[in-house]
C-alpha positions in Angstrom: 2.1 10.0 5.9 -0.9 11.6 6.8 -1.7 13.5 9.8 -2.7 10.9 12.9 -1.4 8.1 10.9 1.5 7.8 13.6 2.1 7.9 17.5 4.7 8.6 19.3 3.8 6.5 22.2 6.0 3.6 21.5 9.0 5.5 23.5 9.8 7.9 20.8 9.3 5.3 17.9 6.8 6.3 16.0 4.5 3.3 15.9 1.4 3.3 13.5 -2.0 3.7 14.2 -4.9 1.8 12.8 -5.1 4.7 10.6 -1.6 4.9 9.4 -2.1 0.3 8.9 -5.3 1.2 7.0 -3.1 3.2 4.7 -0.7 1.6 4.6 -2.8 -1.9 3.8 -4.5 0.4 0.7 -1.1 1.1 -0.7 0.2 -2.6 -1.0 -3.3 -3.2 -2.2 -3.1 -0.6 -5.0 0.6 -1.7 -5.8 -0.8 -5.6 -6.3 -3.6 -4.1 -8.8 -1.5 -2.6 -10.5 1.1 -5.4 -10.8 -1.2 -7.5 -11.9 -2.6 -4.9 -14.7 0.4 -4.6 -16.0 0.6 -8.7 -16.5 -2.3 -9.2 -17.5 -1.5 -6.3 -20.3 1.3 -8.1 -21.1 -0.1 -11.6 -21.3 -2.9 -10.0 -23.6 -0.4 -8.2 -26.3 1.8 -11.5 -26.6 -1.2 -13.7 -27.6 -2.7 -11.0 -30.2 
């Protein structure tokens, strides 16, 4: 992850930061669009 994305101020676990649960809400973001790309596609090609 990236640098200050993580704390080590849970005990020794290293919790995220509002940083690392921006990133980290990007990525599932970014994995949905391109889910949903790739259906779409899909969908498309079948009905030509």
């Amino acid at each position: 992850m990236a640098r200050g994305a993580t704390t080590n101020d849970a005990g020794g676990f290293p919790a995220l930061t509002s940083l690392g649960q921006f990133l980290l809400k990007d990525l599932v973001l970014l994995g949905a669009s391109v889910w949903t790309l790739s259906d779409s596609s899909r969908a498309a090609e079948r009905r030509r």
